[in-house]
Structures are given as structure tokens and as C-alpha cells.
N, C-alpha and C positions, 0 to 999 in steps of 0.2 A: 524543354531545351536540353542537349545532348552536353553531360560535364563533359568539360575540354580539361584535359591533364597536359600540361608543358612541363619538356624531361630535358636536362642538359647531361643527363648519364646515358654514354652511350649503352650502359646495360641493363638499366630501368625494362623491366614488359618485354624482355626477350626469352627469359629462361624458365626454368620446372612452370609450375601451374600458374606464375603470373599474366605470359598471355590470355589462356586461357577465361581468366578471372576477370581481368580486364575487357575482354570478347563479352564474357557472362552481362558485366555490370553494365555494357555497353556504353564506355566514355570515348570518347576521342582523345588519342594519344598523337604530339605533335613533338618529333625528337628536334632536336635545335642542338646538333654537334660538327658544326661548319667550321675547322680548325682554322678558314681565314678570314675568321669575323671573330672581332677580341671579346664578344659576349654569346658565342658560336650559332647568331643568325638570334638570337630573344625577342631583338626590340622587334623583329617581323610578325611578330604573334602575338607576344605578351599582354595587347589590348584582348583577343580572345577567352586568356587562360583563367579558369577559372582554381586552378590548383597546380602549385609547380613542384617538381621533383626536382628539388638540385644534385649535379656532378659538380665539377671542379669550376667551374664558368662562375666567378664571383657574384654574388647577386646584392647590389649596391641599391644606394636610395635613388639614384638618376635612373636606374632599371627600372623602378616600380613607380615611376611617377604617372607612366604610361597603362598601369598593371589595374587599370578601373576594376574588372570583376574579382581579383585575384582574394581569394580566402584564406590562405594557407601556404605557407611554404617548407615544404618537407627535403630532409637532406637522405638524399639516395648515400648510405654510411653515417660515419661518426662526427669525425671532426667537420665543425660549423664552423669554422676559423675565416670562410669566404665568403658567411653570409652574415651583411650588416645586420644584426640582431636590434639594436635601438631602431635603425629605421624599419624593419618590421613590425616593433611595436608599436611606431610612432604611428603606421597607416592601420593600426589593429589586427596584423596578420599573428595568428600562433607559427613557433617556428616547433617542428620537430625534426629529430634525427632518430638510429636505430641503435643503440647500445648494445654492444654482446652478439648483434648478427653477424659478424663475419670475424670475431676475436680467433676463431681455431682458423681461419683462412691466412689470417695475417701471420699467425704465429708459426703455423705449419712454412710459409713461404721462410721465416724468420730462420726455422731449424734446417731448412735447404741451402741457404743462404750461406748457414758457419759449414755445412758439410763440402759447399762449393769453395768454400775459402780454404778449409783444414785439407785436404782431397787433392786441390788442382782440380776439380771436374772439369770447367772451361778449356780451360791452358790442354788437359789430356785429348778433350776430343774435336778441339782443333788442332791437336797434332795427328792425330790418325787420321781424319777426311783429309788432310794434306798431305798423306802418305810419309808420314814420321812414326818413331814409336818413341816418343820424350815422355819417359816413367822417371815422374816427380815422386820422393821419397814428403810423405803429407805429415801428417799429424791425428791423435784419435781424441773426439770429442767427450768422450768418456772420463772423467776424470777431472775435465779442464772446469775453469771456474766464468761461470754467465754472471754480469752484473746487469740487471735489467731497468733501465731507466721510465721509472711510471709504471707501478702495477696496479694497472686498472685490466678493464675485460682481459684486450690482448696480453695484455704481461702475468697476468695470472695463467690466462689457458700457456701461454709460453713457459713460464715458470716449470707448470705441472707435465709439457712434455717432458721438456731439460731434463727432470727431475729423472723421469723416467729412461731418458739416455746414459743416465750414471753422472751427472755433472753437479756440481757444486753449484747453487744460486745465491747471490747476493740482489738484494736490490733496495732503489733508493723515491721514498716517494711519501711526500708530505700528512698525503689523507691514505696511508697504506694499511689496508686489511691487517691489522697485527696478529686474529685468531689467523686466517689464510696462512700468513707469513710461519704461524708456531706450527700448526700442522703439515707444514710441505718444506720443513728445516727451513725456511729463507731467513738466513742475518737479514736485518735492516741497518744500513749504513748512509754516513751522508755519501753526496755524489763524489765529492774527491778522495774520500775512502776507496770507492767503489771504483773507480777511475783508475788508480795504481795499484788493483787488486785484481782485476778479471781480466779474464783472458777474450771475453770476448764482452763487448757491450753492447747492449741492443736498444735501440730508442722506442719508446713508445708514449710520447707524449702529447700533448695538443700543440700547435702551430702559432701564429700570430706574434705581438709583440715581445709578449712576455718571456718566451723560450727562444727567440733571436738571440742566435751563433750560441747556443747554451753551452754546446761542444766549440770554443774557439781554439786560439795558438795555445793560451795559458794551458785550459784542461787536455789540450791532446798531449802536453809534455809530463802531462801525471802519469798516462799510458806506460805499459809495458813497452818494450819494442818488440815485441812479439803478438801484440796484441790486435782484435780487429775488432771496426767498428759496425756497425748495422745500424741505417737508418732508413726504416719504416715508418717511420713521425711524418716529418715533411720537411722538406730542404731547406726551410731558414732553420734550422734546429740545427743547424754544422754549417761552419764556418767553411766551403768547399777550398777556399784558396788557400787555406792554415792546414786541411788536411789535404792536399795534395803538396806541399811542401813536405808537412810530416812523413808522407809516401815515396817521395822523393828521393829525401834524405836517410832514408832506409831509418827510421825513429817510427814505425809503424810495422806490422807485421801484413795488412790489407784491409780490404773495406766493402760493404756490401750497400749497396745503393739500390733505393726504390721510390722514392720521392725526393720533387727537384722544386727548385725556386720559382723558374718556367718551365713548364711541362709544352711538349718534348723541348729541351734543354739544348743549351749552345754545346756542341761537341769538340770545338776548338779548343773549352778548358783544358789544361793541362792533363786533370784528372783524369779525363777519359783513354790518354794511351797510358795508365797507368796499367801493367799483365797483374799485376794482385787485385784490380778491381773488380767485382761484379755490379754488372748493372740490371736491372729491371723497369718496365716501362709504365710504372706505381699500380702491380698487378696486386699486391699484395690481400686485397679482398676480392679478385679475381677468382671466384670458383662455382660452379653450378648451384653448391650447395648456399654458397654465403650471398651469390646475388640471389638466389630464390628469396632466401630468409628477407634481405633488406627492404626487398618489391614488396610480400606479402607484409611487414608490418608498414611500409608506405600506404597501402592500401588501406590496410586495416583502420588506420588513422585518419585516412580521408572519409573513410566510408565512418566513424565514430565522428567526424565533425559535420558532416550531413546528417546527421542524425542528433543534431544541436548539443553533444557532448565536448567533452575535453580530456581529450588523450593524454594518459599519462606520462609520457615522453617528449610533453612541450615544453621548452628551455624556458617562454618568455609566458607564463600562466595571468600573469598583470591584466593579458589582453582581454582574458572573461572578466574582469572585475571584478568586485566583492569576494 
């Protein structure tokens, strides 16, 4: 019988040698990314799948009631924040994800992001395809001070560009690497330290309940008003409607956006005709290199649990026993 892999990333088995690999091992790949089906077309297959690759498409216990042959469920990326974890373990599924595959993807998008904000890049080159020449006097990154919320993979490889731009880092994070932090000068500070101190703050946290509106009205009036925000975490982590008031009100300096609450995102928010805003459409592990990386330890971890192993990157280990 031909393994059936079910993928809800539209970039799973597309890029460097994952096709390839995939072709090799000879599995059946069934992508499920129907943006007008709210589980993007699953329940049509999901009785087939013998191993699924998650993207952004939640994968709930009403998903898997149907999911008879399912063994595994792997998260195409980091954050598992949209997959019920108890109920994967409750039907014995291991969950894994990929730590560290696409932290220089995300982080590199992160250092784009403050040069698009400090710069005017946007604002400059839709003024020249319109036949304008509107030369915004910016600001240089050099100097300025990054408070990094959560230094984990991505905030560490961020950290270590920053560093390398000539910026000052601050950052704030519970279970923080303290040797990382002494060797690449990072103060550790709490969050509202961090908050009225940096010129730019970058999020990079996990999602779900626990980090809900983390950045609300309160924390955005710690800000500088020259300050900007970056959130590459995921949209409930910012309060959108407290920071489009603080944007408003000119009490923010801009803001850099890459994950939304709903993906793609109401555009009638206020936020969105905000000119200091950039937005991105959560490309932020978007790169040949970081999806290569995510597919081959996807792989690598299916092809370790067919071979009656247990991947070192399973969240929920309970499920082997003993």
C-alpha cells in the first residue's frame, strides 16, 4: 500500500530536493489548500491520510474523528498553536514540528521589515511607479536599540544579525539563554522595561491563549512615540485595534505586520490605510532555503516513525509509553 501524506502547506513537496524525495520514497501527496473550505478541502481525504503535514488550517478533534489510518501529525514550521495537541494524544498520534528550520528566514524578513519602516522603502517606490519623486528624510538602523520579545531560535538568529548592523539589543524572555545573552551583549530585561526602551520591538513568540493581546492599549503607551512595532509571532499577540489608535494618534512611530488573526485578514481595519504600515502576507519562513529545511525534517520524521522510532521533535512523547 502507497503512504498517503495529507499537506495543508501550500509549500510542503514543492521546493530544493523535497520533491524529489518524495518522487524517491514514492508516497502520495494530496495538498488540501481550498481557501473556501474553513479546513481547506481535509475532511475530503483525511479518511485516506496516513500522515499529515500541517500549515495554518487548524487541526481540531472533529478533524481527526474521521482520520482512521492517520499516524502522525507533523506541523510544516514552528508554532503548533493550531493543533489540538490533547486531542492528538488522546487518538495516540505523535505531534512533531521543526525548531530552528526557518529561524534566519523569519529573522532576516524581521531586519527587512525595520529597514522598510526606518527608509520609507514602500511609501518611496510607490512614489516613483506614480511618477512622483517624494524623498522621505528616514532614519539609520545603526545605532538604534531592538528589544526582542522571546528569544528563542528566531530571536537569537535576529539578535546575532541586529548585532551585526551595529544596534543595540535588549531582550525579554522567561527561559532566555543567559550564556547566548552574555556573549552577544543582550541586557535581559522584563517586558515593560523593554517596552519604553527600544526603538524597535520585535515579537517572536508562541500564539494561543496565553500571549492574547500581550501588546495591548496598556503596553503600546509604554512605547516611544517613535517607536515601531514588528509582529512576526501571530495576530492575537497585538491588540490590532489599540495599535491602530496608537498609529493614529501619532503615539507610535509604525508598524510591521506579517501574521493576522484571520489570514488573509479583513482589510476594512482601520489599520490597513495606515502609510507607516507594512504589511506582509505571513511570508516570514517564506524562503527556498527554510521551506527546503522544514519538508526534509518533515520527512525525515515520517520516514523515523515508519521505521517504529520516535523522533526527537515530538511535543507529545506520552503517546510511545513507558
Amino acid at each position: 500500500m502507497m503512504t498517503v501524506i495529507l499537506t495543508t502547506s501550500p509549500g510542503f513537496g514543492k521546493y530544493g530536493r523535497v520533491p524529489q524525495k518524495l518522487q524517491e520514497l514514492g508516497w502520495e501527496l494530496i495538498r488540501c489548500v481550498d481557501t473556501s473550505k474553513p479546513d481547506g478541502g481535509v475532511s475530503d481525504h483525511i479518511a485516506r491520510a496516513d500522515y499529515m503535514v500541517a500549515g495554518l488550517v487548524p487541526v481540531t478533534a472533529a478533524m481527526l474523528e474521521n482520520a482512521t489510518k492517520l499516524k502522525a501529525v507533523l506541523k510544516h514550521g514552528v508554532g503548533v498553536d493550531n493543533i489540538d495537541i490533547p486531542a492528538c494524544t488522546a487518538r495516540g498520534l505523535p505531534v512533531a514540528n521543526t525548531p530552528g528550520a526557518n529561524a534566519d528566514a523569519v529573522a532576516e524578513l524581521a531586519i527587512g521589515m525595520m529597514l522598510c519602516l526606518a527608509r520609507n522603502i514602500p511609501v518611496g517606490h510607490a512614489s516613483v511607479i506614480a511618477g512622483g519623486w517624494d524623498r522621505k528624510v528616514g532614519t539609520q538602523i545603526c545605532g538604534k536599540m531592538l528589544g526582542i520579545v522571546g528569544l528563542g531560535n528566531i530571536g537569537r538568529s535576529l539578535a546575532r544579525m541586529a548585532r551585526g548592523l551595529g544596534m543595540q539589543v535588549i531582550a525579554t524572555d522567561p527561559y532566555a539563554d543567559k550564556a547566548f545573552a552574555a556573549a552577544n551583549q543582550i541586557e535581559l530585561v522584563e517586558l515593560d522595561d523593554l517596552l519604553s526602551r527600544a526603538d524597535y520591538i520585535s515579537l517572536h513568540v508562541f500564539g494561543g491563549a496565553g500571549n492574547a493581546s500581550l501588546i495591548n492599549a496598556g503596553k503600546l503607551a509604554l512605547m516611544k512615540p517613535t517607536a515601531c512595532l514588528l509582529n512576526l509571532a501571530r495576530g492575537e499577540v497585538v491588540d490590532l485595534d489599540a495599535l491602530s489608535v496608537a498609529l493614529h494618534e501619532n503615539r507610535l512611530g509604525g508598524a510591521a505586520i506579517d501574521a493576522y488573526v484571520s489570514e488573509p485578514p479583513d482589510i476594512s481595519h482601520p489599520i490597513f490605510s495606515h502609510p507607516r504600515v507594512v504589511f506582509m502576507p505571513h511570508s516570514g519562513a517564506d524562503t527556498l532555503e527554510a521551506v527546503e529545511n522544514v519538508g526534509l525534517m518533515n520527512i525525515a520524521d515520517i520516514e523515523e516513525l515508519m521505521a517504529g522510532g520516535r523522533p526527537r521533535r515530538v511535543l507529545n512523547p506520552e503517546v510511545f509509553g513507558g
